[in-house]
C-alpha positions as CSV (number, residue, x, y, z in Angstrom):
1,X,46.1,324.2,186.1
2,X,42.4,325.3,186.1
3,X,40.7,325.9,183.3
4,X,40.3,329.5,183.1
5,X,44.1,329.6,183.5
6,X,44.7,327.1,180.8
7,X,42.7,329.3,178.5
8,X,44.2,332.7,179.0
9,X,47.8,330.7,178.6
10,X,46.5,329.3,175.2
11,X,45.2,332.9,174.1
12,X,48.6,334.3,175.2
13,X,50.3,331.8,173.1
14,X,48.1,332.3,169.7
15,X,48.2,336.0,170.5
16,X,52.2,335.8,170.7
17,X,52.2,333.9,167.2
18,X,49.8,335.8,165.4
19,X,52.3,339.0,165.9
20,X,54.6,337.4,163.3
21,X,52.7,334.6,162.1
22,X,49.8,337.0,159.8
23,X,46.5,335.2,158.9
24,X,47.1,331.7,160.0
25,X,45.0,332.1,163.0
26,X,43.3,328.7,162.8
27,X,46.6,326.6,161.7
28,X,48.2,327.9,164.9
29,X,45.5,326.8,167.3
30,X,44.7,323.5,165.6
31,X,48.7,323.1,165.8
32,X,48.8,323.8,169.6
33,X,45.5,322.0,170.5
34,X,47.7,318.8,168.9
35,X,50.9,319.4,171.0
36,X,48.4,320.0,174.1
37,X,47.4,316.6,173.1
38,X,50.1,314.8,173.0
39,X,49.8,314.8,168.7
40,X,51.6,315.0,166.0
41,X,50.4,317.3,162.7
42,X,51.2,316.7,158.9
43,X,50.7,319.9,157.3
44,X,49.9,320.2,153.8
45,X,50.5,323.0,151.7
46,X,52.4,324.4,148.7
47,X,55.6,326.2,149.7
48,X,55.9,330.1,150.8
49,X,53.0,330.0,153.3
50,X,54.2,329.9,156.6
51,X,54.7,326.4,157.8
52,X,58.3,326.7,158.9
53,X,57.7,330.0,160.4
54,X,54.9,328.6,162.6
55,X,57.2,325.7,163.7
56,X,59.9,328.2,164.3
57,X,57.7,330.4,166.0
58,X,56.2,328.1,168.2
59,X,59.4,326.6,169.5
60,X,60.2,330.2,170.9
61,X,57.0,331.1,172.4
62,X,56.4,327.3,174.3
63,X,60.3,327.5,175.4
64,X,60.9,324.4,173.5
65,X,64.3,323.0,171.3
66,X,63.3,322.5,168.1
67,X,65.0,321.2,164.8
68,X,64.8,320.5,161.1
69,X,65.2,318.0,158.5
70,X,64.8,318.8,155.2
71,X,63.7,315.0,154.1
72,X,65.1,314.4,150.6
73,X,65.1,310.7,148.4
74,X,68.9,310.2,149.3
75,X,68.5,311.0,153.5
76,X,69.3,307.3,155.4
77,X,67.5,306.6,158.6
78,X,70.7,307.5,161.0
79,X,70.5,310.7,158.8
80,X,67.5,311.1,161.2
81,X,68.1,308.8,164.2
82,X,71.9,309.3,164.9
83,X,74.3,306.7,164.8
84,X,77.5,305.0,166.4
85,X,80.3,307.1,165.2
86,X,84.4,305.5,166.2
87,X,85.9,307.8,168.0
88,X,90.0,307.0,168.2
89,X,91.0,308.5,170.8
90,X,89.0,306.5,173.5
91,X,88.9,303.4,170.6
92,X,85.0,302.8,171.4
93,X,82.3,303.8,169.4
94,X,80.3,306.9,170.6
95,X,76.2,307.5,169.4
96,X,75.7,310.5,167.9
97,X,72.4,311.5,168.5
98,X,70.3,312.8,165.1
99,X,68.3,316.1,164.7
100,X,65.2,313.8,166.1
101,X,66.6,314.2,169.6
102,X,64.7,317.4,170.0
103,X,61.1,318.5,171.6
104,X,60.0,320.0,168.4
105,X,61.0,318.8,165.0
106,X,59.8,319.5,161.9
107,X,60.0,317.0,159.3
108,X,59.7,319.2,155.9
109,X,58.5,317.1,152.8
110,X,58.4,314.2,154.7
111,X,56.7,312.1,151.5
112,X,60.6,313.0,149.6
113,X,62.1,310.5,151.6
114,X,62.0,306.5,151.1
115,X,59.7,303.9,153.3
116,X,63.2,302.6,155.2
117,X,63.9,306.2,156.1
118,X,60.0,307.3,156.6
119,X,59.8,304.2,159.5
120,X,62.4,305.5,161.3
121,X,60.8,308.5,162.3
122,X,57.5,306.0,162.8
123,X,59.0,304.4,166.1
124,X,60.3,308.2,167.9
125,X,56.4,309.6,166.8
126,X,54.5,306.2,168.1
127,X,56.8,305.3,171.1
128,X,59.0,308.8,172.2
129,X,62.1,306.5,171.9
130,X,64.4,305.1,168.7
131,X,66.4,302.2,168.5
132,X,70.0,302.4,167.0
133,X,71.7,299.1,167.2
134,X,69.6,297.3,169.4
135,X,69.9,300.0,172.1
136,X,66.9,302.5,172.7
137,X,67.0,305.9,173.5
138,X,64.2,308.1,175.1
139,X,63.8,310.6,173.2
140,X,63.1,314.6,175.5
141,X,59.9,315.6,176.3
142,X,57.8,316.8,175.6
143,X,58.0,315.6,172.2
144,X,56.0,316.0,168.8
145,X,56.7,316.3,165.0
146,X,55.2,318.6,163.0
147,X,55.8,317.2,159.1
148,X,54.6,319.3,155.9
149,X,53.9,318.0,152.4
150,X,53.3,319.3,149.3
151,X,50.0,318.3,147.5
152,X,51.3,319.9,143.9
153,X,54.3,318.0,143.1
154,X,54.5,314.2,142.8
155,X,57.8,313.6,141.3
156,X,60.3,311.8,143.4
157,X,57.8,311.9,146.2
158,X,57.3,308.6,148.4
159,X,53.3,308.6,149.5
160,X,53.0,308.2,153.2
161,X,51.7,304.8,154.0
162,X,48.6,304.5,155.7
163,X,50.3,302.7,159.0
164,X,52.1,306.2,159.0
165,X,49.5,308.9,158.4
166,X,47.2,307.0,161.6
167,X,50.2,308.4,163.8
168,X,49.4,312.2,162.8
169,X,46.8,313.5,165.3
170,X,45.1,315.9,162.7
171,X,46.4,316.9,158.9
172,X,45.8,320.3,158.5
173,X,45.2,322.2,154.5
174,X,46.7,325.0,154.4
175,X,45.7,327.3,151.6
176,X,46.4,330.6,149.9
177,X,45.4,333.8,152.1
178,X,42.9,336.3,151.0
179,X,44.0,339.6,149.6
180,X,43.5,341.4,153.0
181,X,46.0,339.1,154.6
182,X,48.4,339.0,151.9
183,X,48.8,342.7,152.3
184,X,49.3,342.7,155.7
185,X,52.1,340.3,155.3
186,X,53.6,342.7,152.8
187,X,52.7,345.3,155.5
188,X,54.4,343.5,157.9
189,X,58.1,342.8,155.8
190,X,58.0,346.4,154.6
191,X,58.2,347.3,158.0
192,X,61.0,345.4,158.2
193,X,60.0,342.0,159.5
194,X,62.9,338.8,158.2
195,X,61.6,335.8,158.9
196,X,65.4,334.6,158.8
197,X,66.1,336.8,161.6
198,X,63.0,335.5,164.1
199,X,65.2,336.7,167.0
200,X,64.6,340.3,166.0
201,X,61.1,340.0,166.0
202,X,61.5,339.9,170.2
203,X,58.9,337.5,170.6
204,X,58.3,336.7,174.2
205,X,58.7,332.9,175.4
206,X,55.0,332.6,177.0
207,X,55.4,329.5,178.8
208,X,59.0,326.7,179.1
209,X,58.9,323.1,178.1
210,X,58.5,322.0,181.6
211,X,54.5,324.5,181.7
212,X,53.5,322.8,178.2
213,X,54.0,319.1,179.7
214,X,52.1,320.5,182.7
215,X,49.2,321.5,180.4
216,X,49.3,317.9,178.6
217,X,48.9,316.2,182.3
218,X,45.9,318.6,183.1
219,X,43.6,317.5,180.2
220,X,43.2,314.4,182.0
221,X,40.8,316.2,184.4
222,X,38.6,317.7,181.1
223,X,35.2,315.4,181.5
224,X,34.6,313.5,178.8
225,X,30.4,312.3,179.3
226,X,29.5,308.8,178.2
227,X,27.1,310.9,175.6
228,X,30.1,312.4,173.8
229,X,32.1,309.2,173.8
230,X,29.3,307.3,172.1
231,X,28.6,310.4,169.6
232,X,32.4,310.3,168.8
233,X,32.3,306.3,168.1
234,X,28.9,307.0,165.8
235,X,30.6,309.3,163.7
236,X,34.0,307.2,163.2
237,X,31.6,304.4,163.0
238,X,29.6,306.0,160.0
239,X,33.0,306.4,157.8
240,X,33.5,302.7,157.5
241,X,29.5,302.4,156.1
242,X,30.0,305.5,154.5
243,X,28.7,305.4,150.4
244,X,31.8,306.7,149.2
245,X,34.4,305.6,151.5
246,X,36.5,302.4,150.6
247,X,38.0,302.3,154.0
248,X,36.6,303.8,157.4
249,X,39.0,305.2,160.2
250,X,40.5,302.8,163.1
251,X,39.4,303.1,166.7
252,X,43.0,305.6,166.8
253,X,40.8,308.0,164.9
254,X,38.6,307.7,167.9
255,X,41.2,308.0,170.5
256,X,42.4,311.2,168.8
257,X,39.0,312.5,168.2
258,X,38.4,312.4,172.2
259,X,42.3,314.1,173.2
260,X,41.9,316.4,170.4
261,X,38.6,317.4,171.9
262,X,39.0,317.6,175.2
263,X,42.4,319.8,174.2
264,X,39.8,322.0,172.2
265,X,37.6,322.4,175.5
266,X,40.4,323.5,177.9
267,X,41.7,325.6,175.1
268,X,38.2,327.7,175.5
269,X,38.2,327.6,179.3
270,X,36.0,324.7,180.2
271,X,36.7,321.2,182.1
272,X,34.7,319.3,179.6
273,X,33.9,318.3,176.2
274,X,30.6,319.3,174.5
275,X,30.2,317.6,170.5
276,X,31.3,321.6,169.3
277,X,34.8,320.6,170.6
278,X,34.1,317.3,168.3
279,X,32.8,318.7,165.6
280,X,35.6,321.5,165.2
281,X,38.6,318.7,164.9
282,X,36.7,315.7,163.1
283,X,37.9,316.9,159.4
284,X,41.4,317.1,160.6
285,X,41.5,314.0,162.9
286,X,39.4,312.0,159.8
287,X,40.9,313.0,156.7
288,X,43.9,311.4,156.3
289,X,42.2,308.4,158.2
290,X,39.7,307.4,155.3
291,X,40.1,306.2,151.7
292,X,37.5,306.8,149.4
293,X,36.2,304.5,146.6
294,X,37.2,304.4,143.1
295,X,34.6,306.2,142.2
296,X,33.9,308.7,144.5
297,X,36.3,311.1,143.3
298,X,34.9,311.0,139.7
299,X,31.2,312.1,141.1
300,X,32.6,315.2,142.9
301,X,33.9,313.4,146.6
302,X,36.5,314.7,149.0
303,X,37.6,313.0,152.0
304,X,36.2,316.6,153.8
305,X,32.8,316.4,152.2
306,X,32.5,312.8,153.5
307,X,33.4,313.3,156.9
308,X,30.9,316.6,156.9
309,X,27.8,314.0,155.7
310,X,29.0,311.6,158.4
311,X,28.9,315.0,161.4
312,X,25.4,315.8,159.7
313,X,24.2,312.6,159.8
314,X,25.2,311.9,163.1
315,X,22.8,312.1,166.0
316,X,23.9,315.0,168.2
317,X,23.6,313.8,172.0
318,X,20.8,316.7,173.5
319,X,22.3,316.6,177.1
320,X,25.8,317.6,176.2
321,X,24.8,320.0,173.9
């Protein structure tokens, strides 16, 4: 696909979105510039602002199956994997595969479930596959998992561990919309809009599963100069000398920084990465990557104003910009 084709299928896609999907312009496109790259996303927000519409939403428009588990403390991991179930009239056991046998799932509140149940959604997001009784099972493609959490409530919540968060491509805030777009929502349900009843919305399917694992393949051809790659390892390299980090990113931040990038350059219509693409995804690519010192937080840190001294710190390479 070339790129100015990529790009007007990426606009048609957001554009498709938006129609239902009011205000969340830049959630959508850092959402698709993941699944482009082969990512996954952990959204975080309170509840009620659009996370499982956009998941919803998306499955339509890219012509993908998609599923849901509402994660809770007492879900097991075949609650999420599928599991041998005895069937009597053949007297054999038969797998039943779990909601994870999709192309798009969304994990909702992932941190309410425990570790045991948490790692068995680690091996389908690392390796496309899970492994039920010693057998495993690919799982379709193209596959990613788009989990949300909520950064309010704490109570009965299991914190991701940090083996687990490196596997999400980007986390992405969401926060509360302005007035303007909060009245455009309201526009939008008085109007008549259910966001139970997506298929009365008659969104059009832009592209099938088949195109979007087509589009992955093609961002192999975006250029990536040797300039950008050593700019992106000085600016993952800067978060492990960083004043107020504890802990630096891993060369995966790195790796995700480039795919996310090069996803962000085809997405705007070119066949290679300048440090803009880099720029644009290093907050969510870097901040659930880094842990900041005891004592950052108490002088006024943030994992995002880090990683924003670290980009202005960082030498820009002059011949790719």
């Amino acid at each position: 696909m070339n790129p100015a084709a990529f790009s007007d299928t990426c606009e048609r896609i957001l554009r498709e979105v938006g129609r239902v999907l009011v205000g969340q312009d830049e959630l959508a496109e850092q959402v698709l510039a993941a699944i482009l790259a082969r990512g996954h996303v952990l959204i975080e927000g309170v509840p009620g602002l659009g996370k499982t519409l956009l998941v919803r939403t998306l499955a339509r428009v890219l012509g993908c199956e998609s599923k849901r588990i509402q994660f809770t403390p007492d879900l097991m991991p075949t609650d999420v994997t599928g599991g041998n179930v005895f069937n009597q009239r053949t007297q054999s056991f038969d797998f039943v595969p779990g909601p994870v046998f999709t192309q798009l799932l969304l994990a909702d509140e992932i941190n309410r479930a425990p570790a045991k149940t948490q790692s068995a959604l680690l091996e389908a997001m690392q390796e496309g596959r899970v492994t039920t009784d010693g057998q495993a099972r690919a799982l379709p493609r193209p596959f990613f998992v788009v989990a949300t959490q909520n950064p309010v409530e704490s109570q009965g919540t299991y914190p991701l561990p940090e083996a687990q968060l490196d596997r999400f491509l980007l986390k992405v805030e969401v926060s509360y919309p302005s007035a303007e777009v909060e009245k455009r929502i309201l526009q939008s349900h008085v109007a008549g809009f259910d966001a139970s009843a997506l298929e009365a919305a008659g969104l059009q399917q832009i592209v099938t599963a088949a195109e979007v694992e087509v589009m992955q393949r093609s961002l192999n051809e975006v250029r990536v100069d040797e300039a950008i790659l050593d700019y992106i390892v000085d600016v993952v390299g800067r978060t492990r000398a960083h004043r107020s980090i504890e802990l630096g990113a891993s060369p995966r931040a790195s790796i995700a920084l480039v795919a996310g990038a090069r996803a962000g350059a085809a997405m705007r219509g070119r066949d290679f990465v300048i440090p803009d693409d880099v720029k644009a995804l290093a907050p969510a690519v870097l901040r659930h990557r880094i842990i900041l010192a005891a004592d950052a937080e108490f002088e006024g840190q943030s994992p995002d104003l880090c990683v924003k001294e670290v980009l202005d710190e960082a030498k820009v390479p002059r011949s790719a910009a």
